[in-house]
C-alpha positions in Angstrom: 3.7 1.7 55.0 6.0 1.8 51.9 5.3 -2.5 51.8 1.8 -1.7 51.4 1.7 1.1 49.1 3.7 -1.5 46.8 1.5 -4.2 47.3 -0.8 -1.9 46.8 0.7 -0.8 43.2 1.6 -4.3 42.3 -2.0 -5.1 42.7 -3.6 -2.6 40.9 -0.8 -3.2 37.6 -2.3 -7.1 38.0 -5.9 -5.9 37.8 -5.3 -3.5 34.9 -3.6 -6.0 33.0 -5.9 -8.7 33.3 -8.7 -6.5 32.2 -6.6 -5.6 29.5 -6.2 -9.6 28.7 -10.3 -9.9 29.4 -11.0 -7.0 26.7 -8.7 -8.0 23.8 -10.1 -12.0 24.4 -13.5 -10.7 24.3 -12.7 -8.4 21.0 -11.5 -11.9 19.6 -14.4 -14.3 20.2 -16.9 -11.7 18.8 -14.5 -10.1 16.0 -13.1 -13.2 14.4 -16.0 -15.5 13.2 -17.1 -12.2 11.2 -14.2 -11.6 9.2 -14.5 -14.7 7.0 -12.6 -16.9 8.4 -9.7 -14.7 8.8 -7.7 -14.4 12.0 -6.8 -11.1 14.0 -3.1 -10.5 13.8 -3.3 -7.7 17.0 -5.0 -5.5 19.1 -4.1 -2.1 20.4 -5.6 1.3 21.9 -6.4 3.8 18.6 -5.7 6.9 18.5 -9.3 7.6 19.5 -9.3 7.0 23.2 -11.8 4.3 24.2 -11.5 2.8 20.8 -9.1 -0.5 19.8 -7.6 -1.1 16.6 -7.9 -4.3 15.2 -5.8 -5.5 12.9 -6.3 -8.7 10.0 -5.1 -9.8 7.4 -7.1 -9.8 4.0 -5.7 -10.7 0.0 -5.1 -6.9 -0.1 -2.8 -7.4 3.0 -3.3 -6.1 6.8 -6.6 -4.5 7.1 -8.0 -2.3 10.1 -11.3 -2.0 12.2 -11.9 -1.1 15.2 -14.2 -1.4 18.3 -14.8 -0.7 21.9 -13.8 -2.8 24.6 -16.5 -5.2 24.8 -16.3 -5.7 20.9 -19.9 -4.0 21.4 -19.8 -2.2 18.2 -17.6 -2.4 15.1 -16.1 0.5 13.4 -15.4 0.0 9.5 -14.0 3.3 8.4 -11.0 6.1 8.7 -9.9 8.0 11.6 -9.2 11.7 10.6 -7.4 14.0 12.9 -9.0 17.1 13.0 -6.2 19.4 13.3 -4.2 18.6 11.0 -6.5 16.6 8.7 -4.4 13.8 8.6 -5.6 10.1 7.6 -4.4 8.1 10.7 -5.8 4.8 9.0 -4.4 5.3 6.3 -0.7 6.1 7.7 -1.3 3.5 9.9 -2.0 0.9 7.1 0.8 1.6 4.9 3.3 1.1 7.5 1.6 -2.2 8.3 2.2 -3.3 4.6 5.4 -1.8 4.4 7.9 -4.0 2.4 11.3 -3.7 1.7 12.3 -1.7 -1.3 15.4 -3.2 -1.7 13.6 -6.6 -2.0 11.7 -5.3 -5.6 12.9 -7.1 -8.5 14.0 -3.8 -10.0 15.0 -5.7 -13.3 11.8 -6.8 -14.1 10.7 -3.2 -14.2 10.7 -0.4 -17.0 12.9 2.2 -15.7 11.6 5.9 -16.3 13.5 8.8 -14.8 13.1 12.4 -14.9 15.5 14.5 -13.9 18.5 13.6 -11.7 15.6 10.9 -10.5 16.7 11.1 -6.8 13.4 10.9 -5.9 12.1 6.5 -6.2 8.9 5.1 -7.0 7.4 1.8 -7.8 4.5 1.1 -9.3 2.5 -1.8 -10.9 0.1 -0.3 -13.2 -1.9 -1.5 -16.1 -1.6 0.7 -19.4 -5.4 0.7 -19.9 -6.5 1.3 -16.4 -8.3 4.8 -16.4 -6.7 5.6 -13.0 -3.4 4.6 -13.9 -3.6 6.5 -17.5 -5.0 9.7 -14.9 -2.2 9.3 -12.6 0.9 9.2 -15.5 -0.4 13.0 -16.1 0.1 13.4 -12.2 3.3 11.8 -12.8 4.9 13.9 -15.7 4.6 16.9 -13.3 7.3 16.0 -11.4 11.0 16.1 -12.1 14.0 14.7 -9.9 12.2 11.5 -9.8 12.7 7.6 -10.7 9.8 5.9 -11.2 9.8 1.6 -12.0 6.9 0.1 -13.5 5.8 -3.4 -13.5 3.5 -3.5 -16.2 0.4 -5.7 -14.9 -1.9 -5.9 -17.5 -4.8 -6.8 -15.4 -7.3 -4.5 -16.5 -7.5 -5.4 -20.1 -5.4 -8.9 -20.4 -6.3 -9.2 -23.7 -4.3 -6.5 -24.7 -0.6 -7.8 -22.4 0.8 -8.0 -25.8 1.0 -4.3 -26.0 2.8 -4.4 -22.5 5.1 -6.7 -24.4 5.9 -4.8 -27.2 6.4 -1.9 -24.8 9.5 -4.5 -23.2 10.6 -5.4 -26.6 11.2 -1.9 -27.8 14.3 -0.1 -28.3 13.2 2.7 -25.7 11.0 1.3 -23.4 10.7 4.5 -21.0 9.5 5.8 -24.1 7.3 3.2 -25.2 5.8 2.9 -22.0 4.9 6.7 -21.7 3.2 6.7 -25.4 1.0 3.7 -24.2 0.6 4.2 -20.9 0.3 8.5 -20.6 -0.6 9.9 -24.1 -4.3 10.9 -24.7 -4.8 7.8 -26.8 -2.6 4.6 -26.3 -0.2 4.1 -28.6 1.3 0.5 -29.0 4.8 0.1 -30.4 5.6 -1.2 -32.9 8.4 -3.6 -31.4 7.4 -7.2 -31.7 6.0 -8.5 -28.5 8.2 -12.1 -29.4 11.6 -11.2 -27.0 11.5 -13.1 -23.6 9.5 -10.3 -21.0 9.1 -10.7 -17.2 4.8 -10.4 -17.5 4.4 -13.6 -15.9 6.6 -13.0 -13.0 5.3 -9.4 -12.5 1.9 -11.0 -12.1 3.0 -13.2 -10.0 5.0 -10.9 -7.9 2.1 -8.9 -7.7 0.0 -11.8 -6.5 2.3 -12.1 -3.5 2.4 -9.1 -2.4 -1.6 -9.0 -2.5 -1.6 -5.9 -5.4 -5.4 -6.1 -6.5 -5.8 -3.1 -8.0 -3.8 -0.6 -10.0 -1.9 1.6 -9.9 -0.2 0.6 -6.4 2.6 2.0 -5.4 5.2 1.9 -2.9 7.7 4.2 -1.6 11.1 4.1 -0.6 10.3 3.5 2.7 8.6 0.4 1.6 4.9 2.0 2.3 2.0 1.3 -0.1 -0.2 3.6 -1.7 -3.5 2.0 -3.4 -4.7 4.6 -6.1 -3.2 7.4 -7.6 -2.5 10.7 -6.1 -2.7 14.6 -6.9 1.0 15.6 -8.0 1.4 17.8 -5.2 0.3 14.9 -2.2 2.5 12.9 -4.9 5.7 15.2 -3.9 5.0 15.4 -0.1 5.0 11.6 0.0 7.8 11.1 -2.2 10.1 13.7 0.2 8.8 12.0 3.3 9.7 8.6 2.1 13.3 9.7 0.6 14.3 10.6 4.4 15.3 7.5 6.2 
């Protein structure tokens, strides 16, 4: 009895894993010739049950979808959870394009700290981006925190000299914060001629797929695409700092 109640099991683990195989080859022939010629990196339930996330990789980085088993229908959006109103898509994405703090060229970065700056933020933001100008208010809420920018004049390149001037300056904290954060940009008056790391921000930033400011990543090495209220700001912050 027990020899057949095992074959029995070991049959039905077989069958459930080879319709698992048959579902996630099926997701892949009808998934992958529309994503535009990129390739699906993995396949896994979603927190919705019935539902599979699908995971590819874009210039922003890893991107998600999802669809049923048969790749029937496709699913471009977010997946809230009700009770605590959580963004699961988004959580779920930033630990995809997690990176490794450590591995930030901090040196490259103006270095603004408020506080005893225990708290650590990165961020590539453009002085003349309206959400980047937005968040620095968001910013200058907060104390106890570190913040590095890479100044990635994106936005407006015509103006990187003023994000060159802002390296060349005596203070550039300061400088930054008068361009960047006051109601009307004020450029410094440093010469923008001393050797600055522009070029190798942008190109940083190219590799590591930032297409829009401000981005941001944690000390965790999670991304954030966008700016956030100061209070979401603190919350993530905190979460991050505990490792």
């Amino acid at each position: 009895m027990k020899n057949a109640m095992l074959r029995t099991a070991v049959l039905v683990v077989t069958m459930l894993a080879s319709i698992a195989s048959a579902d996630e080859a099926q997701i892949r022939k009808v998934l992958e010739p529309k994503l535009g010629g990129a390739q699906i990196e993995g396949i896994q339930p979603a927190p919705v049950p019935g539902l599979y996330e699908v995971r590819y990789r874009s210039s922003e980085g890893v991107q998600l979808l999802y669809t049923d088993a048969a790749a029937a229908h496709i699913i471009v959006g977010t997946i809230y959870e009700a009770r605590s109103n959580r963004n699961l898509t988004e959580e779920r994405t930033r630990k995809l394009n997690a990176i490794k703090f450590e591995s930030l060229p901090l040196d490259l970065a103006v270095k603004v700290q408020r506080g005893n700056g225990k708290r650590v933020l990165a961020m590539f933001s453009d002085p003349y981006c309206p959400a980047c100008r937005q968040f620095e208010r968001s910013l200058q809420q907060l104390d106890d925190v570190t913040v590095y920018v890479f100044m990635y004049p994106v936005i407006r390149p015509e103006n990187a000299d003023h994000s060159r001037a802002v390296w060349c300056a005596p203070d550039r904290a300061k400088a930054w914060l008068e361009l960047a954060a006051a109601p009307r940009p004020k450029v410094p008056e440093a010469s923008a001629a001393c050797e600055d790391p522009l070029e190798k921000v942008l190109k940083l930033g190219r590799s590591l797929g930032v297409n829009s400011t401000p981005t941001l990543i944690l000390a965790n090495g999670e991304r954030v695409t966008g700016g956030l209220a100061p209070a979401d700001l603190r919350d993530l912050l905190d979460q991050a700092s505990i490792r």
